[in-house]
C-alpha positions as CSV (number, residue, x, y, z in Angstrom):
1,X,0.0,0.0,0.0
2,X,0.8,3.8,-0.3
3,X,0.6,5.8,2.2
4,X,-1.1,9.2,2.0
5,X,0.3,12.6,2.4
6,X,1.0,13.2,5.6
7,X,1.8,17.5,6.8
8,X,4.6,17.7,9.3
9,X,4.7,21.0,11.2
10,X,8.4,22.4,12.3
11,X,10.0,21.0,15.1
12,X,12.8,21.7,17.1
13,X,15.6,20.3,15.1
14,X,16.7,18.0,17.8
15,X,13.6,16.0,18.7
16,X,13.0,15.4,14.8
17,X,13.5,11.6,13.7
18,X,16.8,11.1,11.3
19,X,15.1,11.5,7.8
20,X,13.2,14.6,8.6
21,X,16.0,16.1,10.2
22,X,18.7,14.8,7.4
23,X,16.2,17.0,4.4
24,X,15.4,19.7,6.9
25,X,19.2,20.7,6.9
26,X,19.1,20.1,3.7
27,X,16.9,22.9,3.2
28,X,17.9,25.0,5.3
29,X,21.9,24.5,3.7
30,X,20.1,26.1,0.8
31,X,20.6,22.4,-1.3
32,X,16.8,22.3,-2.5
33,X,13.8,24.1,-2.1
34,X,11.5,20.9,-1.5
35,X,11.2,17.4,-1.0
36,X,10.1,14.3,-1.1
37,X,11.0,10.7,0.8
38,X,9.9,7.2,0.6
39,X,10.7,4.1,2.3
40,X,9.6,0.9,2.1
41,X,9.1,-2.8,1.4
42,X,7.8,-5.0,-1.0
43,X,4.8,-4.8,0.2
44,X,4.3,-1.6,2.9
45,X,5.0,1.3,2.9
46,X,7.2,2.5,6.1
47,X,7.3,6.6,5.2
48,X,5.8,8.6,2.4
49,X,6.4,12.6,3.0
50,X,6.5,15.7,1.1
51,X,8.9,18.8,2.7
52,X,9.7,22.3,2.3
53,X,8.2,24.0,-1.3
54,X,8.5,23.6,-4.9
55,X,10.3,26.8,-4.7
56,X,12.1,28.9,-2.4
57,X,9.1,31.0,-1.6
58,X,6.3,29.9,1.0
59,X,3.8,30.6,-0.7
60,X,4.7,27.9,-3.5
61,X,3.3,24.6,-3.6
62,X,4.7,21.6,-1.0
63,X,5.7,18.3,-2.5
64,X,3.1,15.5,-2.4
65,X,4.3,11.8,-2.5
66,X,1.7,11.3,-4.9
67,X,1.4,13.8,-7.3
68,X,4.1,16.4,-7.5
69,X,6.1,15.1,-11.0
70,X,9.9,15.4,-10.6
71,X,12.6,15.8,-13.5
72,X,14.1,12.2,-13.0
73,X,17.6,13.0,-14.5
74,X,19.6,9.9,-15.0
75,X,16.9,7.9,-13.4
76,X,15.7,7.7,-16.3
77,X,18.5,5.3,-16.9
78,X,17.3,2.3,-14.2
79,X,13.1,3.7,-14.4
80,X,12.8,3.8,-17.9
81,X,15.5,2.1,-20.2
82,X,16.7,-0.9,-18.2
83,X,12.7,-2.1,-17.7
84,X,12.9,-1.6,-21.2
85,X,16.2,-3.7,-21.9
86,X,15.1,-6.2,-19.6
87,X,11.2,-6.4,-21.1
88,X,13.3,-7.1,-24.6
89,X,15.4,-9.5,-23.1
90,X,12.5,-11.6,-21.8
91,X,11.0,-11.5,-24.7
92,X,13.8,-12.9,-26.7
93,X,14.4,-9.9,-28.6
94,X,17.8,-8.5,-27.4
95,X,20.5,-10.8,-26.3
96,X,22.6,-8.4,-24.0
97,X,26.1,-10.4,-25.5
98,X,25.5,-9.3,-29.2
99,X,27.5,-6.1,-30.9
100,X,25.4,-2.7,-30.6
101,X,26.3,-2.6,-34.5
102,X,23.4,-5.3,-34.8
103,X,20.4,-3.0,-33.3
104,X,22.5,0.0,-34.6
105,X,24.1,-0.4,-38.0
106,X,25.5,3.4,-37.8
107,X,27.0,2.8,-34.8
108,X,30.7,3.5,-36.7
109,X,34.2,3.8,-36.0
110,X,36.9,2.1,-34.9
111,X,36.8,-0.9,-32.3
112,X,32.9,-0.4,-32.0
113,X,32.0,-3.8,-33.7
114,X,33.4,-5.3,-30.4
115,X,31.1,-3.3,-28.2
116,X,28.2,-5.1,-26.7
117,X,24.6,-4.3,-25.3
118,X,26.1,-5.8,-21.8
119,X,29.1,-3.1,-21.7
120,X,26.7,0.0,-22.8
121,X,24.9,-1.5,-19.5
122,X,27.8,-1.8,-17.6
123,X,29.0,1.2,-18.5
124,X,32.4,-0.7,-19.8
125,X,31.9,0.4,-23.7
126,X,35.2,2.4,-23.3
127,X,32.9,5.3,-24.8
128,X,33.5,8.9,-22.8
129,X,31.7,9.9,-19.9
130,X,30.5,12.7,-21.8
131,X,31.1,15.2,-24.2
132,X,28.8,18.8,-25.3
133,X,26.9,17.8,-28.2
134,X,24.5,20.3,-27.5
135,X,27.1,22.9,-28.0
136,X,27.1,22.4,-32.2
137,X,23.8,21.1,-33.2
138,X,20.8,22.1,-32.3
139,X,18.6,19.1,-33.8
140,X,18.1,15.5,-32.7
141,X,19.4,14.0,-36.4
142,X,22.5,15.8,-35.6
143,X,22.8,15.0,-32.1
144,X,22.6,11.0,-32.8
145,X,25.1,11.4,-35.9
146,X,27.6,12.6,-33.2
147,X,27.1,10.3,-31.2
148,X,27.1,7.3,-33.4
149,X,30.5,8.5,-34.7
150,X,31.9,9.5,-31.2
151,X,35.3,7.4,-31.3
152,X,36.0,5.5,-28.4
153,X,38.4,6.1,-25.6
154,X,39.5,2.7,-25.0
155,X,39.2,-1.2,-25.6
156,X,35.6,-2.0,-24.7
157,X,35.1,-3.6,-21.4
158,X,39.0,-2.9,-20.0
159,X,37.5,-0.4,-17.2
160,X,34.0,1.3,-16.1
161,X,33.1,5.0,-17.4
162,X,30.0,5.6,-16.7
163,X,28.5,7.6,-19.6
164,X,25.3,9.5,-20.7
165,X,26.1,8.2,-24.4
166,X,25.4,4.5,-23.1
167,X,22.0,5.5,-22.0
168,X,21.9,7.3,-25.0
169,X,22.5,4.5,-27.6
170,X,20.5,1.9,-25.1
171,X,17.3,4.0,-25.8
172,X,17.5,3.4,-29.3
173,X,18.2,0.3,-29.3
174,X,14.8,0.0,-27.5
175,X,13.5,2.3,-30.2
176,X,14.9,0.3,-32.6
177,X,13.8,-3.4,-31.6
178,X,10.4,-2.2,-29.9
179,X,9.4,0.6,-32.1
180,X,8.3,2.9,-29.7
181,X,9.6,5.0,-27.9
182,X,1.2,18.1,-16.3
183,X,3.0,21.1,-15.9
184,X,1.6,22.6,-12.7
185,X,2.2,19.9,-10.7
186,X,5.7,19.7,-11.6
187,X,8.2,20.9,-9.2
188,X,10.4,23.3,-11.5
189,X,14.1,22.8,-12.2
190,X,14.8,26.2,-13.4
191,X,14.3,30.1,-13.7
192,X,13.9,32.1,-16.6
193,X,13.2,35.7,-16.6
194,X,12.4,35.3,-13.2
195,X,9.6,32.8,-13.4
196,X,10.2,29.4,-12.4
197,X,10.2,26.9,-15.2
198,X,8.3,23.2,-15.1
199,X,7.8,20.6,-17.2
200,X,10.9,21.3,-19.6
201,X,13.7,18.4,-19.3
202,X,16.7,20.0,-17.4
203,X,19.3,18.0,-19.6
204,X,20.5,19.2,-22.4
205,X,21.2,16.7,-25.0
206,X,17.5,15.4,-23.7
207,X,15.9,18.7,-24.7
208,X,18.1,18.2,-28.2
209,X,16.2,14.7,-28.5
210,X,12.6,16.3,-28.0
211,X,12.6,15.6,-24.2
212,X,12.5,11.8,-25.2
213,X,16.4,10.0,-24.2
214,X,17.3,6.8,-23.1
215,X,19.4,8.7,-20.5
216,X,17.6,11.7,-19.3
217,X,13.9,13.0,-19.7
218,X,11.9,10.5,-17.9
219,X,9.3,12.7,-14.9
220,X,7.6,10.9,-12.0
221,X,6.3,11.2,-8.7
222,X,7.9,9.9,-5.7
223,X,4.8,6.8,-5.2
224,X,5.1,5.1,-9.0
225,X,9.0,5.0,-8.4
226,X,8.0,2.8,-5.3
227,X,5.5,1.1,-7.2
228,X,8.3,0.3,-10.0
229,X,11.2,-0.7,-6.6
230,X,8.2,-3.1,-5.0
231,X,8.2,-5.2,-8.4
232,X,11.9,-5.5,-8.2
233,X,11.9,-6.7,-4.4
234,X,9.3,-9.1,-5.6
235,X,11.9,-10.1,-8.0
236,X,9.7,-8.9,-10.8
237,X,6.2,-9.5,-10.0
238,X,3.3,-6.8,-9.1
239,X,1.3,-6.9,-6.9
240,X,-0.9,-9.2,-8.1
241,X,1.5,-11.3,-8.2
242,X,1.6,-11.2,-12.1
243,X,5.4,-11.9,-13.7
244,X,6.7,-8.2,-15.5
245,X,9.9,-9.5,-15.5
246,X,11.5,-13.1,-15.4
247,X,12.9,-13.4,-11.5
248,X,16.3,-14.3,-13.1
249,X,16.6,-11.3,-15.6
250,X,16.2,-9.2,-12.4
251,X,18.7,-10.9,-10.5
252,X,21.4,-10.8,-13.8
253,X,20.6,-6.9,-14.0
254,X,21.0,-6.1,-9.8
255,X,24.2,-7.9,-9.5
256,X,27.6,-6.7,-9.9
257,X,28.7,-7.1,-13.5
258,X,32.0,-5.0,-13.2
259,X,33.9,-2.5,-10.4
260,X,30.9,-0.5,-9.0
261,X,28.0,-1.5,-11.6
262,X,25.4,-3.9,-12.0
263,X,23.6,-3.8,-15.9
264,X,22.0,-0.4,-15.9
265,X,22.3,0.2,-11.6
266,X,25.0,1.5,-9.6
267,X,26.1,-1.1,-7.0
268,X,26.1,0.4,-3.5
269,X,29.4,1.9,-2.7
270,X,30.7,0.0,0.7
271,X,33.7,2.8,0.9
272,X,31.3,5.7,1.1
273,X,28.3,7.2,3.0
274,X,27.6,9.4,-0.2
275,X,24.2,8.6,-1.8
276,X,23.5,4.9,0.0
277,X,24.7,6.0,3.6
278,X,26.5,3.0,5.3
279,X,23.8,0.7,6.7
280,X,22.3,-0.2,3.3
281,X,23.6,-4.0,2.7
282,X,26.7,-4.5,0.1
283,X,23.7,-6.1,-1.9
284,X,21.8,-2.9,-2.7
285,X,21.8,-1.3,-5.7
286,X,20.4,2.1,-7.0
287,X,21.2,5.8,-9.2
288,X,21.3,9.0,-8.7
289,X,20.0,12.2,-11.4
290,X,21.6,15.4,-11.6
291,X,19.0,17.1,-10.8
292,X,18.8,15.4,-6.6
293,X,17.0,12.5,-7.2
294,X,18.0,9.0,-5.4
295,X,16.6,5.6,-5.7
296,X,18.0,2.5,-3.5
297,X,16.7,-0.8,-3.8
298,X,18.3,-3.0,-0.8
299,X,17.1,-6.8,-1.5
300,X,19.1,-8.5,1.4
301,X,17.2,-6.0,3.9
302,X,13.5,-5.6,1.8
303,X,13.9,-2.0,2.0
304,X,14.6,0.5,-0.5
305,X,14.7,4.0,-0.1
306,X,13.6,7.1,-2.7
307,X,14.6,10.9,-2.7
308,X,13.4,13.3,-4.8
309,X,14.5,17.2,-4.9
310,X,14.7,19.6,-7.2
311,X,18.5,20.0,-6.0
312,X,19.2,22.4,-9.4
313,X,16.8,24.8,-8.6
314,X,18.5,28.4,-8.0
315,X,20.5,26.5,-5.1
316,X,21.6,28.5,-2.6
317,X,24.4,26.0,-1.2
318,X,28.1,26.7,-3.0
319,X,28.3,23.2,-3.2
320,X,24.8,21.9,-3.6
321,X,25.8,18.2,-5.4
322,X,28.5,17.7,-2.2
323,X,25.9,18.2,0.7
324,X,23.5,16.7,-1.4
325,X,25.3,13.3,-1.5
326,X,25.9,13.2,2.3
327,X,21.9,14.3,2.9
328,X,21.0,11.2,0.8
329,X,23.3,9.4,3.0
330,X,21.8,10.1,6.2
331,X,18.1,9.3,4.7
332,X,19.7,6.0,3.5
333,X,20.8,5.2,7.1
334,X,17.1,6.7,8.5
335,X,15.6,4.6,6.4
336,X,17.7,1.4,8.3
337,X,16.7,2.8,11.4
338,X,12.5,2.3,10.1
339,X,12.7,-1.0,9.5
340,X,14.9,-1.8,12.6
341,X,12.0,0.1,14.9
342,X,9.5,-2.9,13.5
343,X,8.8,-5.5,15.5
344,X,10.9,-8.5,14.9
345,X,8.4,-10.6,13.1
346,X,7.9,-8.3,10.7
347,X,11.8,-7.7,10.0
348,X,12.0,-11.6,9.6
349,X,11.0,-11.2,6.1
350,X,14.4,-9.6,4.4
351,X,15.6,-11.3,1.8
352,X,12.8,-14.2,1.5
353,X,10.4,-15.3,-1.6
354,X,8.4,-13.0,-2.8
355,X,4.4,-13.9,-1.4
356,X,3.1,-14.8,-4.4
């Protein structure tokens, strides 16, 4: 179940529980105006709460777990292309060990024939981490030309760069195989003129590709992400217990394929408390968008953990992306301390069968 929206009055900043404290700072840091917070399990959830405004002024609207669309950023990487990936896969239609060259005959250049859906996936494709296309064209024809043609940087698979052109090239090979490809509740991601902007994709090459990329573009509100991480903790099925996804495609995709990544998802960092905190299991896996967004999926615990901000609104933080990391930490670790505060029965659960 969801739970509804639930208004949370200020408190002194001491007797407030982790997570609210953790995004209170954050707002008061100047990191982000707003935001929303989910935890939960495959089947409950623990915490659903909206915080702070859409913008900087009080008078502006407050985040609702339910409704208030976010700019995913590269979310849209693990929300919206890997599903995607992983629907083909299922349905025999992409075979993650072939050349991109056979979804994507202009895929050109130099060493490319040897690159593989698995290593766009893995981010091991020895392609860049990124590079300006926006800068020289100023239409989507263009923009996939240049980055058909972008050489590569090294020998496919000998190391992990995690780049926007994987997401990039994974979208069409969805488009390619599959054929297919609300404004004023959007909390905004911009200014122009003075007047905060909604509803228009913060990432550049994205906006280039019509606001349709298989690395950027995707919008959603804070309770369909958890819909989407409660199928994956069911290891694929909905609530209904109907199969989206084959159990063992989601357990290929959430494991570690190579230093740091799983296919698609970022495998939790043990070194760190940035993003994932350090109570999330060395199991989880999650990603991060640009603009403050956070989704972790923790299998071995149940739990997984969502944050939504509009971190690149007019922040008033020098270094919004660096305090933003460590906030995201701290709900991470809040989010622990939920499920912990069940009773024991109920914490039993982690890591069993799905109840289907």
């Amino acid at each position: 179940m969801i739970w509804p929206f639930v208004a949370v009055g200020l408190q002194a900043a001491a007797t407030l529980p982790p997570i609210e404290r953790a995004v209170r700072d954050g707002m008061a840091r100047g990191v982000f105006p707003g935001a929303v917070v989910i935890v939960g399990r495959r089947d409950t959830v623990l915490l659903a709460q909206g915080y702070g405004h859409f913008t900087w002024a009080a008078a502006s609207a407050v985040p609702r777990p339910e409704s208030t669309l976010y700019d995913l950023a590269s979310l849209t990487k693990v929300v919206a292309t890997t599903p995607a990936v992983m629907l083909l896969v299922d349905a025999g239609k992409v075979q993650i060990d072939r050349p991109v060259r056979d979804y994507l005959p202009d895929f050109r250049g130099p060493g490319k024939e040897r690159v593989t859906v698995r290593q766009l996936l893995a981010h091991t494709s020895g392609l860049p981490a990124y590079r300006p296309f926006y800068e020289t064209t100023t239409d989507a024809t263009t923009l996939r030309r240049l980055v058909m043609e972008e050489p590569l940087r090294r020998a496919p698979g000998s190391r992990v760069e995690y780049s926007d052109l994987n997401g990039m090239l994974l979208g069409w090979i969805v488009e390619a195989v599959s054929g297919r490809a609300a404004w004023r509740r959007t909390a905004p991601v911009g200014v122009w003129r003075g007047t905060p902007v909604a509803g228009r994709v913060h990432d550049q090459h994205a906006a280039r590709l019509g606001g349709v990329a298989g690395h950027a573009g995707l919008f959603s509100t804070g309770n369909d992400l958890a819909r989407y991480a409660q199928v994956l903790l069911r290891g694929g099925r909905t609530p209904a217990c109907a199969p989206l996804f084959r159990e063992a495609t989601v357990a290929e995709f959430t494991r570690a394929a190579a230093k740091g990544r799983g296919l698609g998802w970022e495998m939790r960092d043990t070194t760190t408390a940035d993003d994932a905190g350090t109570r999330l299991s060395a199991a989880a896996y999650g990603h991060t968008g640009f603009t403050g967004t956070s989704l972790w999926i923790d299998p071995a615990r149940d739990l997984f953990v969502i944050v939504l901000t509009n971190r690149v609104y007019a922040p008033r933080a020098r270094r919004s992306i660096t305090e933003l990391k460590a906030i995201r930490g701290r709900v991470a670790d809040g989010a622990v301390d939920l499920l912990e505060a069940l009773p024991s029965g109920s914490r039993a659960r982690a890591g069993s069968a799905p109840s289907c």
